[in-house]
LUMRO-442096 format. One line per field, with one value per residue (C-alpha): residue in three letters; z, x, y; residue number from 1. Coordinates in Angstrom, 1 decimal, padded with zeros to 4 digits. Layout:
<pts>
aa [ALA:...] .
w [Z:...] .
u [X:...] .
v [Y:...] .
i [NUM:...] .
</pts>
This chain:
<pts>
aa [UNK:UNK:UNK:UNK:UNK:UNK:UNK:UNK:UNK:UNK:UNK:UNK:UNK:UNK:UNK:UNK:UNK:UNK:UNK:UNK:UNK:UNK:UNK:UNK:UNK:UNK:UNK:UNK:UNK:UNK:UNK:UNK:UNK:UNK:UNK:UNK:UNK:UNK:UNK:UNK:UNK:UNK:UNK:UNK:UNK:UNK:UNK:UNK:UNK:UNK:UNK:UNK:UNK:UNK:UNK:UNK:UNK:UNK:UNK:UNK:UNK:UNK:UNK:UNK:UNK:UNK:UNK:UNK:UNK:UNK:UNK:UNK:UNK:UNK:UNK:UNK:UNK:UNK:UNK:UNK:UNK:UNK:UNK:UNK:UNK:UNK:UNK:UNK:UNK:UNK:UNK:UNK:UNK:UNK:UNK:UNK:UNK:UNK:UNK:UNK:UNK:UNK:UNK:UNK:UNK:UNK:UNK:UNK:UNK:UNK:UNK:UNK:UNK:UNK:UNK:UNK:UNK:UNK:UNK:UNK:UNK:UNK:UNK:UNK:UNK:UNK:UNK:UNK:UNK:UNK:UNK:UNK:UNK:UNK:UNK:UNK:UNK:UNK:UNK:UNK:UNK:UNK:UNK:UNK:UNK:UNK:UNK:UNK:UNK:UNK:UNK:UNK:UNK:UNK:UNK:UNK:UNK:UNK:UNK:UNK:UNK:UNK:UNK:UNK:UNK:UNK:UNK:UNK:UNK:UNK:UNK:UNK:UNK:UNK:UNK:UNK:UNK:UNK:UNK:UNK:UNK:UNK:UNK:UNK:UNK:UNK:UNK:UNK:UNK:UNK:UNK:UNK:UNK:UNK:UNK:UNK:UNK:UNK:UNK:UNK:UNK:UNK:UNK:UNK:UNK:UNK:UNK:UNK:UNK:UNK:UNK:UNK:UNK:UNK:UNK:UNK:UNK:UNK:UNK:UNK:UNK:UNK:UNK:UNK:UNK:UNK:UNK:UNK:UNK:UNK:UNK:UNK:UNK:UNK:UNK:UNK:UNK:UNK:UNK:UNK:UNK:UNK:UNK:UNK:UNK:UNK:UNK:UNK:UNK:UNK:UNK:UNK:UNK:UNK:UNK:UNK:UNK:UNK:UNK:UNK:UNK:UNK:UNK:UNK:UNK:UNK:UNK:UNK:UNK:UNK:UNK:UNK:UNK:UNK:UNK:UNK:UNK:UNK:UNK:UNK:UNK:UNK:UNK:UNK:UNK:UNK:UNK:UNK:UNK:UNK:UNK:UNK:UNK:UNK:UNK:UNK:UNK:UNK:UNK:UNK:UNK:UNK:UNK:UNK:UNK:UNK:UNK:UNK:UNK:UNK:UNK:UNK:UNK:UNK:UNK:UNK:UNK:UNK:UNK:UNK:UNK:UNK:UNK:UNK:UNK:UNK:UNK:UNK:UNK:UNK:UNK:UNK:UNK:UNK:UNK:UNK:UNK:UNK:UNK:UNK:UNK:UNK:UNK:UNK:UNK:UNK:UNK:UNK:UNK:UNK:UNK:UNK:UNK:UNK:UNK:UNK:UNK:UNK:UNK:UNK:UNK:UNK:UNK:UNK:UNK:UNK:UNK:UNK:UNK:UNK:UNK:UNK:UNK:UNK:UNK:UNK:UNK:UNK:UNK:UNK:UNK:UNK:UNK:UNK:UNK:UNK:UNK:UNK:UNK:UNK:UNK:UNK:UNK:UNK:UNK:UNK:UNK:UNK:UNK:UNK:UNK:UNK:UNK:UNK:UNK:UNK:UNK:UNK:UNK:UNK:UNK:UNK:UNK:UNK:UNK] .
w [-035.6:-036.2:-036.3:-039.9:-038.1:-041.3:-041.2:-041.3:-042.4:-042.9:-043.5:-047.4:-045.7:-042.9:-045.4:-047.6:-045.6:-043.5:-046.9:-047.6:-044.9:-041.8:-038.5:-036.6:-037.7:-036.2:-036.9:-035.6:-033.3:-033.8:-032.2:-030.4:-032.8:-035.4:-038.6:-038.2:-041.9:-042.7:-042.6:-038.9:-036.4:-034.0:-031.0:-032.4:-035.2:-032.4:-032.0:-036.0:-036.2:-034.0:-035.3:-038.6:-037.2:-035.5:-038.5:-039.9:-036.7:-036.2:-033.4:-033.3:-031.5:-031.7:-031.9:-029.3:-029.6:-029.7:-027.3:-024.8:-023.1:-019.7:-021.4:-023.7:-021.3:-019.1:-022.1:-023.4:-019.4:-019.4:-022.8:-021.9:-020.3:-023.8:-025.7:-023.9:-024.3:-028.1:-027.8:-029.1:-028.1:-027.3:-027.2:-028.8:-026.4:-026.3:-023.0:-019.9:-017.9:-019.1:-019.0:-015.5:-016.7:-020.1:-018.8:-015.7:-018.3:-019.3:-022.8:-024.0:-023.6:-026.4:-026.2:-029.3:-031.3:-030.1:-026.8:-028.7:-027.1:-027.7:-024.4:-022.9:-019.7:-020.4:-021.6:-018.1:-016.9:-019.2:-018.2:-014.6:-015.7:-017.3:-020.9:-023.1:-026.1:-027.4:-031.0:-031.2:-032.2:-035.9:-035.6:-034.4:-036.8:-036.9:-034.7:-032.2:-032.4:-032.1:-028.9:-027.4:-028.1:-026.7:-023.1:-023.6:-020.9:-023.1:-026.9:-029.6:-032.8:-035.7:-038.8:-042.2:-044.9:-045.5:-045.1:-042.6:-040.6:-040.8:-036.9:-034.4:-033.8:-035.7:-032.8:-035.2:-035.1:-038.9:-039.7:-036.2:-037.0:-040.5:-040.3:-037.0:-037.3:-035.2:-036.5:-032.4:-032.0:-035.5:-038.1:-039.6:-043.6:-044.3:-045.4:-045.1:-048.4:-050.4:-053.1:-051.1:-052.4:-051.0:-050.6:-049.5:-047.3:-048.1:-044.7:-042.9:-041.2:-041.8:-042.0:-040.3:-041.3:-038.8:-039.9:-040.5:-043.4:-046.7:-048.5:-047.2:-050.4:-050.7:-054.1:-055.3:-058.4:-060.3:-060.9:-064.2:-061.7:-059.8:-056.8:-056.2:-054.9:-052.6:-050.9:-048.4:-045.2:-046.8:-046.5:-049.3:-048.0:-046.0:-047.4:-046.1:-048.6:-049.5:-045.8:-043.9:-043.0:-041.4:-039.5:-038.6:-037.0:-034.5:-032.7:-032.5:-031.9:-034.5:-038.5:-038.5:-042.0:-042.3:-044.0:-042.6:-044.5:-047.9:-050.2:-049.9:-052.9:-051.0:-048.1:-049.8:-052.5:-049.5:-046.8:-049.4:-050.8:-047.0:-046.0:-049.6:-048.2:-044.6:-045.2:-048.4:-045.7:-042.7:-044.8:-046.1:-044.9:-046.6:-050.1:-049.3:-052.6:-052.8:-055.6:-058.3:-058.8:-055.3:-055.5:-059.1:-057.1:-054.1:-056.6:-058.5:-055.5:-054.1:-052.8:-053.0:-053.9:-051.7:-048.7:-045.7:-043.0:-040.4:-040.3:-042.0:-042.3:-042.4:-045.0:-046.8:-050.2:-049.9:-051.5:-054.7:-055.4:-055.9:-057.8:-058.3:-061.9:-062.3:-061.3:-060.2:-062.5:-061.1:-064.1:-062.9:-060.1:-059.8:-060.6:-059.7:-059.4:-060.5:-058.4:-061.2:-063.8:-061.7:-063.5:-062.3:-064.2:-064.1:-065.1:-066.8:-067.6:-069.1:-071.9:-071.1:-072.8:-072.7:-070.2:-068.6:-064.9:-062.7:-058.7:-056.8:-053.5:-051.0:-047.7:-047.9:-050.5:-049.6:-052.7:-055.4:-058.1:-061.6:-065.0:-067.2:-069.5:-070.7:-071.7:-073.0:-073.7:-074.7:-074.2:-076.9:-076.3:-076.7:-076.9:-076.3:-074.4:-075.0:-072.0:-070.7:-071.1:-068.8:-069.2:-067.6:-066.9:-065.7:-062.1:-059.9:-056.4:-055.6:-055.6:-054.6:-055.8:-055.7:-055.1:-056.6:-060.2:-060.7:-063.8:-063.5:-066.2:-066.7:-065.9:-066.6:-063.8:-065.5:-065.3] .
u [-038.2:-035.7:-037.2:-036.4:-035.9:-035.8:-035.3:-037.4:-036.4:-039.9:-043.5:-043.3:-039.7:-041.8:-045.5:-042.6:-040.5:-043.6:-045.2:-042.1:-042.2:-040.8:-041.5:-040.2:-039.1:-036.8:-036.7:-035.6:-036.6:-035.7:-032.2:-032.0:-030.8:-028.2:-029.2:-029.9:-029.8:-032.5:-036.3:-037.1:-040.4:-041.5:-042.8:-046.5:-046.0:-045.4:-048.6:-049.4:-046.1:-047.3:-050.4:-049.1:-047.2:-050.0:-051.7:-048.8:-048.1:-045.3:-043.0:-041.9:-038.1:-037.1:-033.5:-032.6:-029.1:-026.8:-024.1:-026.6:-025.8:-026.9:-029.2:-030.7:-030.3:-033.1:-035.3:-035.5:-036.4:-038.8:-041.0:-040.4:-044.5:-045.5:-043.0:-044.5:-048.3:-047.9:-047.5:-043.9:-042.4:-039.2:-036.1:-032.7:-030.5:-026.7:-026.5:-026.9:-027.7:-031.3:-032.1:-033.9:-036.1:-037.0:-037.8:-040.1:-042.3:-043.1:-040.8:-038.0:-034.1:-032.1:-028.4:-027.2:-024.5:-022.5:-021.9:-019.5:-020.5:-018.3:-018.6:-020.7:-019.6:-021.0:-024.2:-024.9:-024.5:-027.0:-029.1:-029.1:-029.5:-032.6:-032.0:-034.0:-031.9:-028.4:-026.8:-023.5:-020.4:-020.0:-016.2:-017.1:-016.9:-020.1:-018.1:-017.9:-021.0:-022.2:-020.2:-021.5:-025.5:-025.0:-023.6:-026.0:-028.9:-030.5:-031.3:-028.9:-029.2:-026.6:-026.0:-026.5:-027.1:-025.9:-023.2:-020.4:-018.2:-015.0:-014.7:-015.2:-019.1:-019.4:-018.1:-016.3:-014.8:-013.7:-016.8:-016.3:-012.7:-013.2:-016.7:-017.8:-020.2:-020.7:-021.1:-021.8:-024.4:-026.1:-024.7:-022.2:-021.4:-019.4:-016.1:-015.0:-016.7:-015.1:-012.1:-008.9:-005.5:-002.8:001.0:004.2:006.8:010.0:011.9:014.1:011.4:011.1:007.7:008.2:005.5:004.6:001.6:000.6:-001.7:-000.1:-002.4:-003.0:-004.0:-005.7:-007.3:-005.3:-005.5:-002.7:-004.2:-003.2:-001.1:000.6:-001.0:-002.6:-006.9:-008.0:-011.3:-009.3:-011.6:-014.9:-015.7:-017.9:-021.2:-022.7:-024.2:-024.9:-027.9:-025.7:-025.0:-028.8:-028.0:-025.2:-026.6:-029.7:-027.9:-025.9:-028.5:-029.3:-032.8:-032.9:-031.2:-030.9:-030.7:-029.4:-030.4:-032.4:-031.3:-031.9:-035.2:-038.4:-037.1:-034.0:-035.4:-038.8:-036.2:-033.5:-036.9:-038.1:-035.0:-034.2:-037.6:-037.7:-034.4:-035.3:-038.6:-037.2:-034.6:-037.1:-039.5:-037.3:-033.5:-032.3:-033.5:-032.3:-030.6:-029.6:-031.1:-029.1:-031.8:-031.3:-027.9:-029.4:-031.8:-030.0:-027.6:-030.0:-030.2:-027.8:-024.8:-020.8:-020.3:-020.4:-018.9:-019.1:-017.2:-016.1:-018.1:-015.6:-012.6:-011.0:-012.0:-009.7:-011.4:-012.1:-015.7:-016.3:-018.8:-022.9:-022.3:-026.4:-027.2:-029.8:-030.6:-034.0:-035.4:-038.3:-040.9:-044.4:-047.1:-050.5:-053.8:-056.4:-056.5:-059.4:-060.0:-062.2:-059.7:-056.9:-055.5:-053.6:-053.8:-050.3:-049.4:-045.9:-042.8:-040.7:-041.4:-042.4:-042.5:-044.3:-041.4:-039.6:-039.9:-041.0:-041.3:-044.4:-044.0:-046.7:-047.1:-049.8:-048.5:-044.9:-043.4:-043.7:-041.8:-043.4:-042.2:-045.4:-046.7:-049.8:-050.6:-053.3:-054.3:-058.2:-058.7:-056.3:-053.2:-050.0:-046.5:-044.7:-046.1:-044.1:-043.8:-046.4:-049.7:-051.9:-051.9:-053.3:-050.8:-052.2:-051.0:-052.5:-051.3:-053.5:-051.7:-052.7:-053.4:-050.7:-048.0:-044.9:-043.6:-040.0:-038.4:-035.2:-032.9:-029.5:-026.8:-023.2:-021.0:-017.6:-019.0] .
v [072.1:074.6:078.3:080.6:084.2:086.5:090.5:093.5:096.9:098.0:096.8:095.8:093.4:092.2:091.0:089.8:087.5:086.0:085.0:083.5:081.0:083.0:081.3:084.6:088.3:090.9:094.3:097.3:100.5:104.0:104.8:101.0:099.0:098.5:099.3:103.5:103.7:101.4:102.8:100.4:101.4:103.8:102.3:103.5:100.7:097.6:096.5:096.6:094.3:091.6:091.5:090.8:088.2:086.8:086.3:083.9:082.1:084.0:084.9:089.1:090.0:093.6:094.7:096.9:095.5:099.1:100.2:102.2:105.0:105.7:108.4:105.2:102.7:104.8:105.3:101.9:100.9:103.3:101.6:098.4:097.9:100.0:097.6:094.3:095.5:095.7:091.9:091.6:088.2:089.1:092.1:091.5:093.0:093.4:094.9:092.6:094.9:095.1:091.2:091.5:094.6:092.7:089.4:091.2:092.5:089.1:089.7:087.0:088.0:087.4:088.2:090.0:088.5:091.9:089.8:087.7:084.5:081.9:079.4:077.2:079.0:082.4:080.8:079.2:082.7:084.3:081.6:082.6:086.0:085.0:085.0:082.5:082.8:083.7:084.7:083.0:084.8:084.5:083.5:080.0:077.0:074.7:071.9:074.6:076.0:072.1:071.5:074.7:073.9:070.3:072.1:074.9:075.6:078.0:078.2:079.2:080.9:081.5:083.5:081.3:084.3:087.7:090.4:089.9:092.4:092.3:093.2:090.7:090.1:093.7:095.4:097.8:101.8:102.2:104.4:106.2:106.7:108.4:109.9:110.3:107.5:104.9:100.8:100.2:102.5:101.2:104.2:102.4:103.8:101.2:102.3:098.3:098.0:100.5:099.6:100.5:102.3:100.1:101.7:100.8:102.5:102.1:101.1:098.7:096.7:093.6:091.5:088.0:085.4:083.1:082.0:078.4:079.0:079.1:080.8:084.3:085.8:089.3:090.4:093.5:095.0:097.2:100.8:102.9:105.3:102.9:102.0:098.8:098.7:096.2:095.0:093.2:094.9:093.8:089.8:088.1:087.2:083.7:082.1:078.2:076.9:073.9:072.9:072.8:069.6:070.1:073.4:071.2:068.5:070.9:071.1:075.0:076.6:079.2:080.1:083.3:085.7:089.1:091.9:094.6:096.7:095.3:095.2:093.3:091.3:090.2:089.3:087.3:085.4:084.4:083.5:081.5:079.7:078.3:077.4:075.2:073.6:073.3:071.7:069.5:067.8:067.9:066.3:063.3:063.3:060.4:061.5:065.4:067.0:070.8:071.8:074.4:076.8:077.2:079.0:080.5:082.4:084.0:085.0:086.9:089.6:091.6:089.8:090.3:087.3:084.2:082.5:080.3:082.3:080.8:077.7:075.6:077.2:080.9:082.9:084.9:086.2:089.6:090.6:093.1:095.0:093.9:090.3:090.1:089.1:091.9:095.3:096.5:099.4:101.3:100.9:101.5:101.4:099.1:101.0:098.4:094.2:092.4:089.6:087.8:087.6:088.1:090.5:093.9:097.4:098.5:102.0:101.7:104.2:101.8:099.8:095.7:092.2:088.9:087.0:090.0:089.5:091.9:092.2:094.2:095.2:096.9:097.1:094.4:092.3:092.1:091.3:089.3:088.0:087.1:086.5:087.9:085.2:087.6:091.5:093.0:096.7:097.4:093.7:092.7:090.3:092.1:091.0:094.5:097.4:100.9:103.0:105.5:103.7:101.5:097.3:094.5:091.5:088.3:087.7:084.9:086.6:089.9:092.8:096.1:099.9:101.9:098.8:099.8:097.8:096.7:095.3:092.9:093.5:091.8:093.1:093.3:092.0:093.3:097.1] .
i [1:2:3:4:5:6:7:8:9:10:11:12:13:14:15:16:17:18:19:20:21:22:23:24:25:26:27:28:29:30:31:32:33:34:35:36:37:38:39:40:41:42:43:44:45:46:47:48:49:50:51:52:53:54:55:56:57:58:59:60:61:62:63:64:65:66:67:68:69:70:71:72:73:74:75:76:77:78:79:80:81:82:83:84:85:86:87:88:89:90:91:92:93:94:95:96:97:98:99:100:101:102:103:104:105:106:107:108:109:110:111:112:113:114:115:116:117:118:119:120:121:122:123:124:125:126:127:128:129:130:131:132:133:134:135:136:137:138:139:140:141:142:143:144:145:146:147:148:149:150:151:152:153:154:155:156:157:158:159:160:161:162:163:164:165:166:167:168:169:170:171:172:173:174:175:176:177:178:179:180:181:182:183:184:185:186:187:188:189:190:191:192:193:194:195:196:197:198:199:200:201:202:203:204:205:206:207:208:209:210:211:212:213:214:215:216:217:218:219:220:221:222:223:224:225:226:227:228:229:230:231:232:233:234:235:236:237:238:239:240:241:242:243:244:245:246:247:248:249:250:251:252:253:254:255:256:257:258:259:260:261:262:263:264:265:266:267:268:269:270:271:272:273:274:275:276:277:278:279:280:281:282:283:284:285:286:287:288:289:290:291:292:293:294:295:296:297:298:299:300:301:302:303:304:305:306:307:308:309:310:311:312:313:314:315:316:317:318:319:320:321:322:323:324:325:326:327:328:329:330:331:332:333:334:335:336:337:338:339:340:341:342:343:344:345:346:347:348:349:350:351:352:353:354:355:356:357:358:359:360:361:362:363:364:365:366:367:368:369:370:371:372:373:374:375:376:377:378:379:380:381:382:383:384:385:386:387:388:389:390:391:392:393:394:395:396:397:398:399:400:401:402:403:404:405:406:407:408:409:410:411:412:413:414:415] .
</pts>
């Protein structure tokens, strides 16, 4: 059984993805891992992360996966008995150097996809190291990555949703080299994602093509005063929903998702599309069909469009901007549930109608999609509700006081 390892950026992400079908979660620590900018945990909040784990069966790894200093290196020694009595199955670690210290304290090793592994070779070494796991470099195609598993002594895990580096493995210095900031030490502002002016210098060199590939196509775009924008550093997104059986049948231990750093929403809709597909062909192989709503859905959340990366071939469309078909609009908050009715009192500042669909996220609920199929005010049905007064939708999952209310609404991919 292949595991579903699905981010956690805080603890709305991390109720959201486990209720989603998560059979493991990673998340980060502050100043360990590589993701700065998202909200992460302090090593106070370990022990409430496993034991919200615990109660869905599942398994806790925690990113520690930066470039570390000698300064950080010491430190991260130093809490690795506090790390290990939380309960926390395993660390995420791009440095070798610490394998020993982790897997001493009775916590699993699991080389960072920073390592770049890319051999059979360099996993038998990890293995004598003592490392249980390691992510494979993303610039490997699945026959590769199916060649490597077979010779492996240890398990393997790849990428199969989210956003892609440009750099190899994301070992990358174009933030550092404009801003001061750097990707490897998880502070990355991602320049590689902005629209690009793109000039040429007049000159007597000459560019010589040797290149096999006859398409080599970036996407540039004329601008009113004469210089051309590009995306060409910023790679559309994985996504691999049409090829689980494929990934299944390579053999590896672990599908991993990215996203950290994106919403509840994100991470509950994409957890929940791949365990549908995962269990659909575990279930019955020979009768496995991908199913369109599948691809409907993880479109509907952020996402720059979508690719396979390496898996199949070399990707060469460059990504745009957010290609979601909605936008989240902050609309309200919940007041109280009733359990009997089940029935939430939402406090709105928008206005809402019978079949808009709204998400609610919490800390204890996650988050929760729901299209509303019933209002009422005073105890009256209602089809519209103006903004600025209290309802009651009809909403079979419990939700909480004070759980924050979204609205999707529809928007314009041209603008």
């Amino acid at each position: 059984m292949v595991e579903l390892l699905a981010p956690a950026g805080n603890f709305i992400s991390l109720r959201a993805v486990l209720e989603n079908g998560a059979d493991a979660v990673y998340f980060g620590l502050d100043d360990y891992n590589m993701r700065a900018n998202a909200k992460n945990f302090s090593l106070n909040d370990l022990s409430k992360v496993s034991k919200i784990a615990q109660e869905y069966g599942a398994k806790t790894y925690l990113c520690t996966n930066i470039i570390l200093n000698e300064r950080l290196a010491n430190e991260l020694n130093s809490n690795l008995e506090f790390i290990s009595s939380s309960e926390i199955d395993g660390l995420i670690l791009s440095d070798i150097g610490l394998i020993e210290q982790t897997v001493s304290h009775g916590l699993e090793a699991h080389i960072s996809v920073q390592e770049n592994v890319t051999n059979s070779y360099t996993l038998k070494t990890l293995k004598k190291l003592g490392a249980k796991r390691a992510i494979l470099s993303r610039e490997l195609s699945l026959e590769e990555i199916a060649e490597i598993t077979k010779k492996s002594p240890i398990e393997t895990e790849i990428f199969i949703h989210g956003a892609i580096c440009m750099a190899i493995s994301g070992r990358c210095f174009l933030s550092y080299g404009l801003y001061g900031r750097s990707a490897n030490c998880g502070d990355c502002l991602q320049p590689c994602r902005k629209n690009w002016t793109l000039t040429y210098e007049e000159g007597e060199d000459n560019v010589v093509n040797f290149s096999d590939v006859e398409d080599e196509r970036f996407i540039i775009t004329g601008s009113d005063d004469g210089s051309y924008r590009t995306n060409f550093f910023s790679p559309k997104d994985m996504c691999m929903i049409e090829y689980i059986p494929e990934l299944l049948k390579s053999g590896v231990a672990s599908f991993k998702i990215e996203g950290r750093a994106r919403s509840p929403d994100y991470g509950a809709m994409v957890t929940g599309i791949y365990r549908q597909a995962i269990d659909s062909y575990q279930d019955d192989p020979l009768n496995y069909n991908v199913k369109d709503e599948w691809m409907d859905e993880l479109s509907s959340v952020f996402n720059r469009g979508f690719d396979t990366n390496f898996y199949f071939s070399t990707p060469f469309e460059t990504s745009e901007d957010n290609q979601s078909k909605y936008i989240k609009k902050d609309i309200g908050q919940v007041v109280n549930y009733y359990n009997k009715v089940k029935a939430a009192e939402i406090r709105i500042w928008d206005d809402l109608n019978i079949g808009d669909k709204i998400i609610i996220q919490g800390k204890t609920t996650g988050s929760i999609t729901h299209v509303i199929d019933s209002m009422q005010i005073e105890g009256k049905s209602v089809e519209h509700v103006k903004k600025g007064c209290n309802v009651a939708i009809a909403i079979p999952t419990k939700v909480r006081e004070k759980d924050f209310v979204y609205k999707l609404v529809e928007r314009d991919i041209d603008d």
